[in-house]
N, C-alpha and C positions, 0 to 999 in steps of 0.2 A: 720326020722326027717330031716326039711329042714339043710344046715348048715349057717352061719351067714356069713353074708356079711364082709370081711373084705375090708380095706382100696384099695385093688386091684381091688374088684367087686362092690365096693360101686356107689351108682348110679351119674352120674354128677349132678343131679339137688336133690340130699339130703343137708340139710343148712349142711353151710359148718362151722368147727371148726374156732376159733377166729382168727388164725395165717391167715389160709389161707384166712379167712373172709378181713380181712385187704390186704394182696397178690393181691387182685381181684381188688382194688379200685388204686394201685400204679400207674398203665399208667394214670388214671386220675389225682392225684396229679401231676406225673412229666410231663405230657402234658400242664395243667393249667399255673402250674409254668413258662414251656418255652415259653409259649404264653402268657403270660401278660404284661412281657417285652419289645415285641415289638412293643402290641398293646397299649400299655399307658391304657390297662383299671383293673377292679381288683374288685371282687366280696366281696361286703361289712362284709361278716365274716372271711376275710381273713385277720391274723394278722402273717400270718409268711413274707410274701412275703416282707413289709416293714421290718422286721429287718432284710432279706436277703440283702435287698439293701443297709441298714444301713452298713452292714457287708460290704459288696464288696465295700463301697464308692462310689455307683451310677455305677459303672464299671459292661457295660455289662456280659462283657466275665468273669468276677470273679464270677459273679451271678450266670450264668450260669455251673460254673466251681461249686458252691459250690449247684446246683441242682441239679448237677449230682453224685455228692460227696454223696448227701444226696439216691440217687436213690440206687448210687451200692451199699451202708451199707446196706439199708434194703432188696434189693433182696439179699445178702451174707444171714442175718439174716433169713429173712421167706425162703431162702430155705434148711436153717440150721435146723432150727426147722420145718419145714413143713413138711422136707423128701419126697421131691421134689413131693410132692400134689400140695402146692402151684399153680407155675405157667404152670399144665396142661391143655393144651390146649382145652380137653373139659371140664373145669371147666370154662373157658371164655369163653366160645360159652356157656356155659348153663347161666352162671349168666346174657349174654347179649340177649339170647331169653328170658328168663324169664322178665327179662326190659322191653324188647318189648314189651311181652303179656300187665303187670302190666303200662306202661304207654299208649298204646290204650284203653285199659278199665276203666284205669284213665280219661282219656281225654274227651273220650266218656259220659261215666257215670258225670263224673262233670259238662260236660258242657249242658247234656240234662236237670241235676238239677236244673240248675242257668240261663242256656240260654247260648247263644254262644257269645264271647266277644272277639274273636281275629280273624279276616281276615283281605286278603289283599295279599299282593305280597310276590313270593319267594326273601328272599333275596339273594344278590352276593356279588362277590368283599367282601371286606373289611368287608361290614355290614356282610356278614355272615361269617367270621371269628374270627369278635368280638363277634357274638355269641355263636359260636361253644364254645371259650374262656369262657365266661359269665356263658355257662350250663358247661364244666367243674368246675372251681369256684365253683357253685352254687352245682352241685350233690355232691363234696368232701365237701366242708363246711359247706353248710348251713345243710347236714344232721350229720356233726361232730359237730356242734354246737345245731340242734333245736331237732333232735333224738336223739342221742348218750347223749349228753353232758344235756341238757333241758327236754324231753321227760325221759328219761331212768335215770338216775341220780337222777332228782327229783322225779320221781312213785316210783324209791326204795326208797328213803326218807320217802316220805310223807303216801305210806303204812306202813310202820315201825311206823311210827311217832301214824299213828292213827288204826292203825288195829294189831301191831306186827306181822304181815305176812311180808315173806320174800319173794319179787320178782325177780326173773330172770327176766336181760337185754332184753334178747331174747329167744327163744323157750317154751316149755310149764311150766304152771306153778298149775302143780297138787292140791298142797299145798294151793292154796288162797282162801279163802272164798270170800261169797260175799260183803262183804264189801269191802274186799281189791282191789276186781274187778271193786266194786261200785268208789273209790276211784283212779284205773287205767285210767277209761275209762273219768272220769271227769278229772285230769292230761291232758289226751290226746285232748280233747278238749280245754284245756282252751291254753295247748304249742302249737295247731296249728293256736290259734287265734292269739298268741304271733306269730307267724310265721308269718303270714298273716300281724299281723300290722306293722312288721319291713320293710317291703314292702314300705312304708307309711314315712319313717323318713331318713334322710342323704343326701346327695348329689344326688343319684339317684334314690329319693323317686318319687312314682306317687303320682297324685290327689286322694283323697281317696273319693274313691267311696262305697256304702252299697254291691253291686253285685259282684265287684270287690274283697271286701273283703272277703266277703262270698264265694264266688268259692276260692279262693287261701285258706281258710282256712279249707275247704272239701280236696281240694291237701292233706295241708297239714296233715290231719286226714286220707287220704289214706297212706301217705307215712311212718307213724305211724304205720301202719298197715303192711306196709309191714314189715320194719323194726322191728316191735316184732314179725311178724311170720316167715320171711327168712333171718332176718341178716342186717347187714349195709351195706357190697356188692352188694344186692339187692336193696336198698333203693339206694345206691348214682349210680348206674345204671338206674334205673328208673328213677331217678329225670332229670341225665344228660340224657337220650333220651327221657324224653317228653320234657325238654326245648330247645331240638336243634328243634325237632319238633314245638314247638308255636314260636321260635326268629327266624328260620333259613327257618323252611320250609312251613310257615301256617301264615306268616305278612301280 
């Protein structure tokens, strides 16, 4: 008999537990954080960033001082708890191939559905720094807000609600009928059309277009997907390298 894989042998690209799931996404938050600062710009689901500043009274360097404050506490914590899984080296080379894979096939795949809606020039300078910015933003929040928080929160709700099946966040979920599946999968579309329209509303809303919407809300029903089958890690990876990909490298 084979013997089981422990924590040693385990494979890099097995979903990772919630500690280290979180661990994998940290360079993104505190990269975000340092870069928005400087660029005057700020990704519309981001609500810590202004009470940082509140906090520091508009003072760079306190800002800075209290995002770094916030980085060392949690890499102390996740590699307290992680037992130094966390931040192994080929745990980030697998969650950021695996990215790679899942936003060319994203990309590809959506845009052969819907037609192609983004060319044009690589950007430089500046413009592509404010992207870079933009898709951090955008991979840590919008998927702590429109998966984690929107997607996952409400499917466990609302199958409870109307099926009494209990859903896991993420990974398999042996236990659901099909209702409860019936009931997942409608969730899932209806929070990536909620994704897609928020696109559509604030300060750095687009003109809203049917094609437009419809592809970014295919994204977002990819990214859904990822996210209930490999983790949040996965998901705010993916999100952050296809949008450096369509902001930075495909304008």
């Amino acid at each position: 008999m084979a013997a089981a894989k422990g924590p040693a042998t385990e494979s890099p690209f097995a979903r990772p537990g919630a500690i280290v799931d979180l661990g994998l996404t940290l360079p993104v938050f505190l990269l975000y954080h340092a870069g928005v600062v400087f660029l005057g710009v700020r990704n519309g689901s981001d609500l810590v960033t202004e009470a940082l500043l509140r906090l520091a009274d508009g003072d760079t360097r306190t800002y800075l001082g209290l995002t770094a404050a916030i980085g060392v506490t949690f890499i102390g914590a996740y590699a307290t708890v992680g037992r130094g899984e966390v931040f192994a080296p080929k745990k980030f080379i697998a969650v950021l191939v695996e990215a790679i894979v899942y936003a060319v096939a994203m990309k590809f795949a959506v845009t052969w559905a819907v037609g192609r809606l983004f060319a044009g020039h690589v950007a430089t300078g500046r413009e592509a720094a404010v992207g870079v910015v933009m898709s951090l933003g955008a991979g840590f929040y919008e998927e702590l807000a429109y998966r984690v928080l929107l997607f996952g929160l409400g499917a466990k709700a609302l199958v409870l609600a109307f099926t009494a099946d209990r859903l896991a966040l993420v990974g398999a979920n042996d236990g659901l009928t099909w209702r409860g599946g019936l009931v997942t999968f409608a969730w899932a579309v209806a929070s990536a059309a909620l994704f897609s329209g928020a696109h559509y509303v604030g300060p750095l809303a687009d003109v809203f277009k049917p094609d437009t919407f419809v592809f970014r809300a295919l994204l977002g029903l990819a990214l859904t997907l990822v996210f209930a089958t490999r983790g949040f890690a996965a998901a705010v990876w993916t999100h952050l390298v296809y949008d450096v990909w369509v902001l930075v490298l495909d304008r």
